[in-house]
C-alpha positions as CSV (number, residue, x, y, z in Angstrom):
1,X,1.4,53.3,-13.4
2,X,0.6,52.0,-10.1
3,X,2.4,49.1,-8.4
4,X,0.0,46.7,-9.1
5,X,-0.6,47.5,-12.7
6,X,3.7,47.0,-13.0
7,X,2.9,44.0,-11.4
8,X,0.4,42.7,-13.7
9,X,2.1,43.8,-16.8
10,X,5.9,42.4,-15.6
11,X,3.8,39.1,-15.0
12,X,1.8,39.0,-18.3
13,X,5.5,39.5,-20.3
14,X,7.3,36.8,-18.0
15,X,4.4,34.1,-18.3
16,X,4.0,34.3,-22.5
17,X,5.8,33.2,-24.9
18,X,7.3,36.5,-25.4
19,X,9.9,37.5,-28.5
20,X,11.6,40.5,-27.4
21,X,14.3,41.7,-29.9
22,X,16.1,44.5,-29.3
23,X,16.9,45.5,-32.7
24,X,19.6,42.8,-33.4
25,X,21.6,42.8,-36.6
26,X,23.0,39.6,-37.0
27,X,21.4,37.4,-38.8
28,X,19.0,35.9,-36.2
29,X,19.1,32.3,-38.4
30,X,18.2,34.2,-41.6
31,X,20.8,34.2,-44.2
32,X,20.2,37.7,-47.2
33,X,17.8,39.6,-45.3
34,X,19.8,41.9,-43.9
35,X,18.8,45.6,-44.0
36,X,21.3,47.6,-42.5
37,X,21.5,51.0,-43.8
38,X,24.8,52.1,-45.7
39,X,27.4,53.9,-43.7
40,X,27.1,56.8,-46.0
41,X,24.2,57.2,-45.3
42,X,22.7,60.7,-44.3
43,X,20.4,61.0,-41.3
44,X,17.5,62.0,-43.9
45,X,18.6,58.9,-46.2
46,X,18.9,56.0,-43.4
47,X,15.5,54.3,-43.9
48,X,15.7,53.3,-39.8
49,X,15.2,57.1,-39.3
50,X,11.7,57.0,-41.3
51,X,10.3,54.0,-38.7
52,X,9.4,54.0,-35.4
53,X,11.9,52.9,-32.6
54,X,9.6,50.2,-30.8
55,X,7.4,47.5,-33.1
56,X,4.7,45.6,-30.7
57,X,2.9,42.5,-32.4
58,X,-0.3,41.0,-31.5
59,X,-1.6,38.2,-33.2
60,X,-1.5,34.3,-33.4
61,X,0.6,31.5,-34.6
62,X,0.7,33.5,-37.6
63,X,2.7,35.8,-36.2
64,X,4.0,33.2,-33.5
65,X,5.8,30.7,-35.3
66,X,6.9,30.0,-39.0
67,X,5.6,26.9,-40.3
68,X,7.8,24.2,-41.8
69,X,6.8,22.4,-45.4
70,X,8.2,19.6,-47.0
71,X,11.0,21.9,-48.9
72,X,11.7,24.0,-45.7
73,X,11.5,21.7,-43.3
74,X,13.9,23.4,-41.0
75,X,11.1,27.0,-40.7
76,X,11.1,28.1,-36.9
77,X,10.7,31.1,-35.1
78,X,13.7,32.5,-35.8
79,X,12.3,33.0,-39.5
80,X,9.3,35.1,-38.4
81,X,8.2,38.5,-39.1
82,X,9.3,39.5,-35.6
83,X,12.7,38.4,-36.2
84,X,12.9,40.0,-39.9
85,X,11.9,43.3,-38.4
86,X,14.0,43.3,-35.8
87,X,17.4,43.0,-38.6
88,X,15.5,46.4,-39.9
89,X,16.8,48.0,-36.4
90,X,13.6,48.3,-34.3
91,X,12.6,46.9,-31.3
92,X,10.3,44.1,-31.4
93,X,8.0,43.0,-28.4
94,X,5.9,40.0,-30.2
95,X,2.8,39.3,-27.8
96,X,1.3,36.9,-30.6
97,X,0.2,33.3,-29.3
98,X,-0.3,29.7,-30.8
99,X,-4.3,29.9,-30.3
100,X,-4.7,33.4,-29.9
101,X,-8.2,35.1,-30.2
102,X,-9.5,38.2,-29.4
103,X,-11.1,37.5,-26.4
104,X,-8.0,35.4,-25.1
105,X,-6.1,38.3,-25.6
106,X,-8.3,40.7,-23.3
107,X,-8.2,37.6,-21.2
108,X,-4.3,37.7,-20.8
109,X,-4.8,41.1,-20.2
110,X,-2.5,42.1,-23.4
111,X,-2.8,45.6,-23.2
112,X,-0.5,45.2,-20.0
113,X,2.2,44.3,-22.2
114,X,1.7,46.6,-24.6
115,X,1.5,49.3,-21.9
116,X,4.9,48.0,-20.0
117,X,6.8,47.6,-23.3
118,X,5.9,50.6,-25.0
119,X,7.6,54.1,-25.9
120,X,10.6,55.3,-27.2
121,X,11.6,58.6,-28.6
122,X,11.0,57.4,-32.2
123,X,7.6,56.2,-31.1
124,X,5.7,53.2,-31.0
125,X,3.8,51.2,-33.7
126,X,1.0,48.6,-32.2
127,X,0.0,46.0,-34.8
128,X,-2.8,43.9,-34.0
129,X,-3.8,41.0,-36.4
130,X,-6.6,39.1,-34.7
131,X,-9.1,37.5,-36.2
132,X,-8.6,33.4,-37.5
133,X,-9.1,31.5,-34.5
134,X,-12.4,33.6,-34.1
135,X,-13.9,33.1,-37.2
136,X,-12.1,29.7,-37.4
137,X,-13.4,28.1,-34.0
138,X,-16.4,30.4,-34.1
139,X,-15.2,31.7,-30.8
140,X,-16.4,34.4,-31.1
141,X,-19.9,35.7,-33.3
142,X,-19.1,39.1,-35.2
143,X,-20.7,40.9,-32.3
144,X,-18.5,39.7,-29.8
145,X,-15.8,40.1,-32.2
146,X,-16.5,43.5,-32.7
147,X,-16.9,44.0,-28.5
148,X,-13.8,42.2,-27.8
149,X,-11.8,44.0,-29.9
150,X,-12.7,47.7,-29.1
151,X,-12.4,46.9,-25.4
152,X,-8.8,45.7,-26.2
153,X,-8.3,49.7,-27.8
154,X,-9.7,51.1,-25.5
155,X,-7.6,49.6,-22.6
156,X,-4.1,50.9,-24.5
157,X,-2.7,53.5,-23.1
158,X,-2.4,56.7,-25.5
159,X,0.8,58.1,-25.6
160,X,3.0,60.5,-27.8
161,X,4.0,59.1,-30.8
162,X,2.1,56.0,-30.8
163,X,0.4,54.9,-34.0
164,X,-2.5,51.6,-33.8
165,X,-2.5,49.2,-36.5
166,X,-5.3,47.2,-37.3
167,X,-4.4,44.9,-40.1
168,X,-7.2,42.7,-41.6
169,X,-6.6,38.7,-41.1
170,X,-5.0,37.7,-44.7
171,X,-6.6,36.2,-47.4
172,X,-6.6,32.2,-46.8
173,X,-7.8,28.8,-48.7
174,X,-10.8,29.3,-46.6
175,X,-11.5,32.5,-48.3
176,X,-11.5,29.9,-51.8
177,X,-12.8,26.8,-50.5
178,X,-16.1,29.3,-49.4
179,X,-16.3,28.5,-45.6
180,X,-18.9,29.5,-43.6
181,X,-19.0,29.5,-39.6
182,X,-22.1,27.6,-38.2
183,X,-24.1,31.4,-37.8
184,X,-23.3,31.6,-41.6
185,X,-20.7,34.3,-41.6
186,X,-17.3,34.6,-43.9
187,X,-13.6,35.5,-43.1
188,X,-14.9,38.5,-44.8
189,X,-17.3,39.6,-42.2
190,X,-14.4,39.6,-39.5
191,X,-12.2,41.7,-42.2
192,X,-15.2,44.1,-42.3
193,X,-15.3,44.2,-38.4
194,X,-12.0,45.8,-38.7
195,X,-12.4,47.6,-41.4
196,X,-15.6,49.2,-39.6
197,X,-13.6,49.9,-36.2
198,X,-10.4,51.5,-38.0
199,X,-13.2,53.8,-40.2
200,X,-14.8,55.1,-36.6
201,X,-11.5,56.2,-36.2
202,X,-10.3,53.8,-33.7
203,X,-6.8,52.6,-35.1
204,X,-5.4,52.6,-38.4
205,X,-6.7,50.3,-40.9
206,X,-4.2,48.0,-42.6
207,X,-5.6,46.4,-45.9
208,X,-4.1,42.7,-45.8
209,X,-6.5,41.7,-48.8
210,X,-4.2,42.5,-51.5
211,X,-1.2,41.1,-50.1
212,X,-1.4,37.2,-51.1
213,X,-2.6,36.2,-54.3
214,X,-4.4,33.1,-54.3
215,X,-1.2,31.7,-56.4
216,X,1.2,32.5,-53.6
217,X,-1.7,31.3,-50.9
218,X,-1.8,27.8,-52.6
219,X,2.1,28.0,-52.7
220,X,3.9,25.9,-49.5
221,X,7.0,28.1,-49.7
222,X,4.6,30.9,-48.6
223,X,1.6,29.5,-46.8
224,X,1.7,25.7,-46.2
225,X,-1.1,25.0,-45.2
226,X,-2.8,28.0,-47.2
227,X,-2.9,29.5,-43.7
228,X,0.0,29.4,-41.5
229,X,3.0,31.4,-43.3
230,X,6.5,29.9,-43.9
231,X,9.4,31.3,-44.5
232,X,8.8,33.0,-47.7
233,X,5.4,33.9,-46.3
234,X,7.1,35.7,-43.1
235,X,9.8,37.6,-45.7
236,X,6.9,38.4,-47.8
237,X,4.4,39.8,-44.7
238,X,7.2,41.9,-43.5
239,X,8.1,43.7,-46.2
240,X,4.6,44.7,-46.7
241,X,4.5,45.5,-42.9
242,X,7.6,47.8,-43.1
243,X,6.3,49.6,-46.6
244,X,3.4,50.6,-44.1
245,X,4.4,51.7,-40.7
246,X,7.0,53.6,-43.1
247,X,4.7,55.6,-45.2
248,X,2.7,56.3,-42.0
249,X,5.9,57.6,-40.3
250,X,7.7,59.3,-43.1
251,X,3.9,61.5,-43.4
252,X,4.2,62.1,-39.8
């Protein structure tokens, strides 16, 4: 990496609002989450062993913040799926922002992050979970959805043991209250923009559709705004984001 491009990335982690977690175990503002393995153990038998060492997140506020509800009013970021990774004993360098699409993200020049805060000897898991703000704001048509997101790949650098997630945006009350952007497109065509991307063999395709039912989307302990997850929502995402980077690591 030249000294530019170190310059660049060091700049892009100082000037975001950056979560870096180096695998803390206490309990980070979470009280029964904690996953530490057993001291008994066997290397084989630690479930640590079957994940990478380094976790990088890009998203939005989804994956930003936690958002409060009139029951847990006291939901912050110290309740996120960042955090509740990190008790699991990876590294976590969350590059998701309030706002966040994915052209703002080629725009902050992301991939520098990713480059600068990648690699360990366990390997590295990217998971990218773009997608709302575009389809939300219409910021971007499903062309330039599409565009923006494969120049964002292709700008990662490939190294050993890396493995690229590309997790559809969840199911959301937009999904049931049938909204359309003005060019007359559905959440669903941004899922199938990943879906399409990840089958060309860019990344691997996460399959978010399943995850929420519209019971537990409509619920405010999980998504309070059938959008924005709260705390329930964040323990919820991440266990389904630890039963896959697992089983893609334990195949390896």
């Amino acid at each position: 990496m030249s000294t530019l491009s170190k310059y660049v990335a060091i700049s892009f982690l100082c000037i975001t609002s950056t979560v870096m977690l180096g695998g803390c175990g206490g309990n980070s503002g979470i009280s029964g989450h904690s996953a530490t393995a057993a001291p008994t153990a066997s290397p084989k038998e630690n479930p640590t062993l079957q994940l990478p060492g380094t976790l990088i997140i890009v998203g939005n506020s989804i994956m930003a913040g936690c958002m409060a509800s009139l029951h847990q009013p006291y939901c912050d970021y110290s309740m996120t799926t960042a955090h509740l990774i990190a008790e699991q004993g990876l590294r976590v360098v969350n590059l998701s922002r309030s706002g966040n699409t994915i052209a703002s993200a080629n725009a902050q020049r992301v991939d520098g992050g990713i480059n600068f805060t990648q690699g360990d000897e366990r390997g590295t898991a990217i998971w990218i979970t773009l997608g709302a703000n575009d389809f939300i704001w219409g910021s971007s048509s499903i062309e330039q959805y599409r565009n923006h997101y494969l120049t964002l790949l292709n700008r990662i650098d490939r190294i050993a043991k890396q493995k690229i997630f590309c997790a559809t945006p969840l199911m959301s009350g937009f999904d049931y209250d049938h909204r359309t952007s003005s060019e007359g497109t559905t959440y669903e065509d941004y899922r199938q923009v990943v879906r399409d991307i990840a089958g060309e063999g860019q990344c691997t395709l996460v399959e978010t559709s399943q995850w929420f039912t519209s019971a537990e989307i409509y619920d405010e302990f999980e998504m309070p705004d059938t959008l924005h997850l709260g705390k329930d929502g964040h323990i919820h995402y991440a266990k389904h984001l630890l039963e896959t980077i697992r089983a893609d690591y334990s195949d390896s």
